[in-house]
Structure formats: C-alpha cells, structure tokens
C-alpha positions, 0 to 999 in steps of 0.5 A: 695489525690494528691500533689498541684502543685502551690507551691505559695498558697502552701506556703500562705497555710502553712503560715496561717496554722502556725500561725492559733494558734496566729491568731485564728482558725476564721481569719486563716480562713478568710485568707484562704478564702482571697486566694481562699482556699475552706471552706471546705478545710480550715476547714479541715487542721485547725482542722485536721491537720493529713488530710492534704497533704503532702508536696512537694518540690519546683522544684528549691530547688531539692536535687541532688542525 
C-alpha cells in the first residue's frame, strides 16, 4: 500500500483513530466518513489496526542527517 501523501487527513485520520475507543467504533466512523474516508477504509483501520499504513513524516519536520 502506498504512503498517503496528504498529510492534513493523514492527521484528522490519526486523531479519530486515537480516540475511536472514547469515541466509540460507530461515531469514529461517522468522523471518518465526515472527512471523506471510504467505509471501507474506516472499517478496516478501526477494527484491524495491523492493516493500516504506515506512517510518515511531515515534509517539514525532516530530521537532518
């Protein structure tokens, strides 16, 4: 799978994602669907975290080498 490469939603996504165990599995949902995610997508990062991917950094927190 490849990276997302909109690092905005990329953020909203992990911010739903954390809270989907306050939140509830059915309104994290609903937030992801409120920011365009795919019902499929939804359910899978909800319910099997392990398929998610990876994640990347932000273009403008590059660690220099």
């Amino acid at each position: 799978m490849e990276r997302r490469n909109d690092y905005k939603q990329a953020l909203l996504i992990e911010a739903v994602i954390h809270e989907a165990d306050a939140l509830g599995r059915s309104t994290a949902a609903r937030r992801l669907a409120e920011i365009g995610v795919p019902l499929e997508v939804a359910v899978r990062v909800l319910t099997r975290p392990v398929e998610r991917r990876q994640q990347f950094e932000s273009p403008f927190m590059r660690r220099e080498s």
